[in-house]
N, C-alpha and C positions, 0 to 999 in steps of 0.2 A: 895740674889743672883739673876741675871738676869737668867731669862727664855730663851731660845732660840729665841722665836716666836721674842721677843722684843729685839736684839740684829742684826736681820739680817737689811743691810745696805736699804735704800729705793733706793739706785742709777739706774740711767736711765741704761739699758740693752744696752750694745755697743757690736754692731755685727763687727763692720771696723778691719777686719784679721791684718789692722796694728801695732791694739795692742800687738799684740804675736810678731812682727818681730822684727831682732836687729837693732837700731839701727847704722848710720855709725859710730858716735864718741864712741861705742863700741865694735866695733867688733873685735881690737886685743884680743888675744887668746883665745877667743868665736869660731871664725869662722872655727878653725884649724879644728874642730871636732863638730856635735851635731846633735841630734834629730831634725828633723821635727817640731816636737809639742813643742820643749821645752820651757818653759818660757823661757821670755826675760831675761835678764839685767837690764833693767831698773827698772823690777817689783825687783827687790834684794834692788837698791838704793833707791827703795820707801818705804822700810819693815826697812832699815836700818836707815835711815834718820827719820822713827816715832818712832822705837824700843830707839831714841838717842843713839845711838851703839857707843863707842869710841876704840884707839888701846889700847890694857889692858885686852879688855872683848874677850870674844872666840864665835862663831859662829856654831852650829851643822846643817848637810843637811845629815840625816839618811837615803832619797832616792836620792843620789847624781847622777846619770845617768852623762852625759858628764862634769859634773861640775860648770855647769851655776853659782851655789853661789859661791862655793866656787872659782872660779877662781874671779868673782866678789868680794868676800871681799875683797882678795890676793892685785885687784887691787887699793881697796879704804883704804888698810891699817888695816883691821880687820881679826886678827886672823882665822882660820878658820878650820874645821877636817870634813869631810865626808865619809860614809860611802855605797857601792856599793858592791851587789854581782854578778853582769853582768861582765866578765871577760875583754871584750872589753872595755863594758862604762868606769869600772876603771882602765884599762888605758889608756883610752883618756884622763880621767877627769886629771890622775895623770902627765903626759905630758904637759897639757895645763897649769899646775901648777910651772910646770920646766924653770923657763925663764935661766939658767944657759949659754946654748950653744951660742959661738959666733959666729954670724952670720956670718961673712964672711969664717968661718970654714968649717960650714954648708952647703952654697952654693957650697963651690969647694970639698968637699965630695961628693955634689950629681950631681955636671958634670962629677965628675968624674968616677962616679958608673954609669950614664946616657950615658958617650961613652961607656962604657963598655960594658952594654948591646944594649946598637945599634950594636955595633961591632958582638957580639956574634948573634944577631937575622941576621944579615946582610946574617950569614950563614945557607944555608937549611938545615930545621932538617931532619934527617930519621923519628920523628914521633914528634907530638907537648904531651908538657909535659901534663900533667891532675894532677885531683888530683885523692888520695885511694877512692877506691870504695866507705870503711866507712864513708869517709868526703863527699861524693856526694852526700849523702843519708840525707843527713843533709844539704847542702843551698836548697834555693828553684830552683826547677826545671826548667833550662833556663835562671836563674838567671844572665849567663857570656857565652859567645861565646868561642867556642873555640882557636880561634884563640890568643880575648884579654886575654884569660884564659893564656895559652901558655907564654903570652909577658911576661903577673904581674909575672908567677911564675921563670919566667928568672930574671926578674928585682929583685926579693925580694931573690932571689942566689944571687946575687951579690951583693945587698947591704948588705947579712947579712955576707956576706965573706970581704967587705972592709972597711965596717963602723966603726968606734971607736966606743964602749958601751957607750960613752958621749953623741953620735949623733943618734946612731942607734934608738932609740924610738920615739925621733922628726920624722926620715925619715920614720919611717913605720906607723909612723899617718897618714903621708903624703899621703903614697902610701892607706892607708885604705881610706882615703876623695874621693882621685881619684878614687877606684874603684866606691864609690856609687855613684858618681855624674859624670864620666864622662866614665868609661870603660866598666862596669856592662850593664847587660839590666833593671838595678830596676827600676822603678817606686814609686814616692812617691806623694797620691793624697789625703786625708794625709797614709792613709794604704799602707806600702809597698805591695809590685805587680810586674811584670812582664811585661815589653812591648816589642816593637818592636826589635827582634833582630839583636843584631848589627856585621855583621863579621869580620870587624877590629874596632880599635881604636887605637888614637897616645898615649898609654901607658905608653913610658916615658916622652911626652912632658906634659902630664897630668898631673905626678907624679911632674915634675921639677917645674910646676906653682905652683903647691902648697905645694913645699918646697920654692920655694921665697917668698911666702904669710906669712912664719910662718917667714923665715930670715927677711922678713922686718917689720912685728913687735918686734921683740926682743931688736933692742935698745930701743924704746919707755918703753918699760917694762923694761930694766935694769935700769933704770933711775927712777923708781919708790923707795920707801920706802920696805926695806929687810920686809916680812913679812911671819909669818909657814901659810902653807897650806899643811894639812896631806889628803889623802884618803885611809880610808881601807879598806880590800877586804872581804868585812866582810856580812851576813845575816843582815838586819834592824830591825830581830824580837831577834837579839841577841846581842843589843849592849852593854851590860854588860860582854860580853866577849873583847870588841878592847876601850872603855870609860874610862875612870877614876871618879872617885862617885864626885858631886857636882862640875864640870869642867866648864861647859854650861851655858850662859850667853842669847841665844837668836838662835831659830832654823828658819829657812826659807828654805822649801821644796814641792816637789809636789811627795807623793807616788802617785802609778797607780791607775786608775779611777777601779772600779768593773764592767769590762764589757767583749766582747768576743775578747780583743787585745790580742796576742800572743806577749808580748813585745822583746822577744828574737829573731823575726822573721826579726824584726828592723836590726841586728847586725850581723844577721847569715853569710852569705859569707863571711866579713870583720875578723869574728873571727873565721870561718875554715881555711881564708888565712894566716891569722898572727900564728894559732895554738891554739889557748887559745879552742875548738871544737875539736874533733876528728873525734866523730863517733855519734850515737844515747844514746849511754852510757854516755857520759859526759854534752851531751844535757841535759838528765836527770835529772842528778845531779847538774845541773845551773838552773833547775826549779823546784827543791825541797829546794833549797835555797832562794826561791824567795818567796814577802808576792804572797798568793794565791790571784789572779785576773781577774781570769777566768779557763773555763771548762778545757782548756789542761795545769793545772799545778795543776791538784786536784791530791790525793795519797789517795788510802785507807788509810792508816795509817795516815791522816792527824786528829790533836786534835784542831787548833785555834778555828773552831767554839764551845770548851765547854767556851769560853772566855766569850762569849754573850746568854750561853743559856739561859738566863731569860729576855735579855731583847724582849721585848715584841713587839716593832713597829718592828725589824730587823727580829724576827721569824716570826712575822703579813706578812710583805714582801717575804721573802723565802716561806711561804704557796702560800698565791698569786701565784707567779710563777708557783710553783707545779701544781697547780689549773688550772692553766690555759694551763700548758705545757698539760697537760692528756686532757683538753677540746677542743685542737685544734689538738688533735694526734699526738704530735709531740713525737716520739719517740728513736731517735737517740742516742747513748752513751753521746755524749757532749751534749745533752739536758736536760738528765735526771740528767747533773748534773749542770744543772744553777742553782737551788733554793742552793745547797750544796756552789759551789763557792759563792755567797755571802755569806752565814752565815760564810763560810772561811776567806773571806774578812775581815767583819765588826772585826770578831774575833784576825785575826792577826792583824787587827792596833790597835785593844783593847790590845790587850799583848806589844805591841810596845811604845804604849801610857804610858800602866802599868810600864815598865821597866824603859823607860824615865826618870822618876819621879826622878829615884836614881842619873843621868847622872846631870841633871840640879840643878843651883845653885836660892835661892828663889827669887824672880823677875823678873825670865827669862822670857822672850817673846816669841809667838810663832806662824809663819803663813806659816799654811798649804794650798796649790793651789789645788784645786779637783772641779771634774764636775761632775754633773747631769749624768744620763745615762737612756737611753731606753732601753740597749741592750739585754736584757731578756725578749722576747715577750711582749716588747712594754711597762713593767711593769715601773712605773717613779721610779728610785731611788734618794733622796736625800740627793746623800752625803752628802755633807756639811753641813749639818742639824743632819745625823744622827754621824757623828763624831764631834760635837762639844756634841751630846747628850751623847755620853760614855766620852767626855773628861772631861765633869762637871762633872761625876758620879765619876771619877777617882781624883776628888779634882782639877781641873783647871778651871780656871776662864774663864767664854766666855765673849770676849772682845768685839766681832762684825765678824759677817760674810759679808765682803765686796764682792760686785759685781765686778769682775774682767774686764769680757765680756763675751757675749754667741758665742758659735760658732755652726754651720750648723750639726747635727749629718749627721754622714754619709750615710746611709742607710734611716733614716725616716724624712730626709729632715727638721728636726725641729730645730728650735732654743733653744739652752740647755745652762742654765745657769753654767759659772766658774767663781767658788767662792775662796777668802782669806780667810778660818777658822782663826781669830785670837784669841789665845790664853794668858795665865798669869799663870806662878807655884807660887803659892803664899809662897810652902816650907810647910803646912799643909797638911796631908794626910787624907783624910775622916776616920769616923769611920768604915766603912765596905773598903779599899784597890782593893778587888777586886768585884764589884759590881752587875756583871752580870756573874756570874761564883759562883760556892759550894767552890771553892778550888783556887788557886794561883796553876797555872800549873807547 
């Protein structure tokens, strides 16, 4: 069996942010909706094309955020099922998966909800709308002006009073794209933030460019090859509750790096506007469902770290930190628990990995996108080294960790390696199943 040491790729470190970017001859139904950071497209058709993936075989992305694979297979003809517990991501992801709606339907739906509300703003309010106190308490602070605040929730009455349920999901992607990028005060540098506030914005002319954006990709797409693309709204530490045993043919995904990103921080206003948020209580509960990835999404009651407690370089590392958290004073709630969220981390993609095993059919393929991290006083983490070291232990073949590109961390100005984890289930399950753990949780 290959070693680790001897499988990581020698490739030259490419810094050019190009890499990460879409594409033009990709970008219908990518661009409707996504992450800042997300992998490309292109990086799916390069994993697809070595995996020789043909239509017949099925595709899993168990951290499917906006859908980058899966709308990608969709496009290239392969099968494909993903799985998201971020309310918004999946259903971005599951929309951009939707090419059903006709476009010229589309568009005069949304002039015509777009006079509607000009007509209705035209007239002075006695007071502009807001949201519940409990939904305030939950985007970030200054996140939208009042004013633009006022227009979205006029605009999103009316669409949600004229729209057909055919159209209605297209148009309120639409109106979620527009707030972050053109009504909102966010900021994305790559960490959402908070900039200069804005007291108006053209709201619905916003909204209506980018319902033409999605209308004019849709013939392109209907013109395509019928193919399933499922998303479920499902945990990715429990896909043997939404899989079928021996289904999966070949995975390509990027779970979240182990560092202090708040990934729900990403989505937050878009998913108090649409509702999938309420209050601080259902915040919660979207981060108790999520793999542990940092300090604000740890729970007492969390077990994934007994998943790793033996192995040895991952508890070697969480000491460290510890070590060093107490050596520089740092004392703060979410400090004390940086050594705990990684051993969370490492933990829940070991039980993810674990589970896996029963979803995929033998010869599956498999390549995981993850980065390096600083972000625990400075401590180096090497993902991708140390998840390919639990997925050998778990019976998977390490095929090669490709150099992706590095990108700038944000904070310590360094160049951090993102790596391809590739993977092989060979269909053999080791002697010892679960390898760094007393017990099978």
């Amino acid at each position: 069996m290959k070693t680790i040491d001897s499988v990581i790729s020698p490739a030259i470190a490419l810094s050019n942010p190009i890499l990460n970017q879409v594409r033009d001859r990709d970008r219908a139904a990518h661009d409707w909706y996504r992450f800042i950071l997300s992998y490309p497209p292109h990086l799916v058709q390069t994993y697809l094309e070595q995996f020789g993936l043909e239509p017949g075989q099925q595709v899993l992305d168990p951290f499917c955020g906006t859908g980058t694979t899966v709308v990608e297979c969709k496009k290239q003809g392969i099968a494909s099922v993903g799985v998201e517990a971020n309310p918004m991501a999946w259903f971005a992801g599951s929309v951009k998966v939707d090419w059903t709606p006709p476009a010229t339907a589309l568009q005069a739906i949304a002039i015509a909800i777009g006079d509607a509300t000009t007509h209705a703003l035209a007239q002075p309010p006695a007071d502009l709308l807001t949201l519940p106190e409990a939904a305030q308490q939950v985007i970030l602070a200054n996140s939208i002006s009042p004013l633009p605040l006022h227009k979205t929730l006029v605009l999103l009455h009316h669409l949600r009073q004229q729209a057909p349920p055919s159209l209605q999901r297209h148009l309120e992607l639409a109106l979620a794209k527009a707030v972050v990028t053109a009504i909102s005060n966010l900021r994305f540098g790559p960490e959402v933030g908070v900039g200069k506030a804005k007291a108006d914005a053209p709201v619905v002319a916003s909204w209506l460019a980018e319902v033409e954006a999605i209308a004019a990709d849709l013939p392109y797409l209907q013109q395509l090859p019928p193919t399933p693309a499922t998303i479920h709204h499902a945990d990715s530490r429990q896909l043997l509750s939404v899989l079928a045993p021996n289904s999966i043919d070949a995975v390509i995904t990027s779970p979240p790096y182990p560092n202090e990103k708040d990934y729900t921080r990403t989505t937050r206003l878009e998913s108090v506007l649409l509702g999938f948020i309420r209050n601080k209580a259902e915040l919660r509960s979207l981060k108790q469902n999520l793999l542990r990835s940092n300090s604000r999404n740890v729970y007492k009651a969390d077990t994934d770290d007994q998943w790793i407690a033996h192995h040895t370089e991952i508890q070697r590392l969480a000491q460290e930190i510890e070590t060093r958290r107490i050596e520089l004073g740092k004392t703060s709630g979410f400090e004390r628990l940086y050594h705990r969220a990684v051993r969370l981390y490492f933990g829940g993609m070991a039980k993810h990995l674990a589970d896996l095993r029963t979803v995929l059919r033998p010869g599956a393929q498999l390549a995981y996108v993850v980065g390096d991290q600083k972000s625990y006083l400075q401590v180096l983490i090497r993902t991708g080294e140390l998840l390919a070291d639990i997925a050998q232990a778990l019976g998977y073949e390490v095929v090669n960790i490709d150099l992706f590109r590095t990108r700038a961390a944000t904070k310590i100005k360094e160049q951090m390696r993102e790596e391809v984890v590739v993977l092989r289930w060979s269909g053999h399950w080791p002697d010892r199943p679960y390898p760094f753990s007393d017990r099978p949780l």
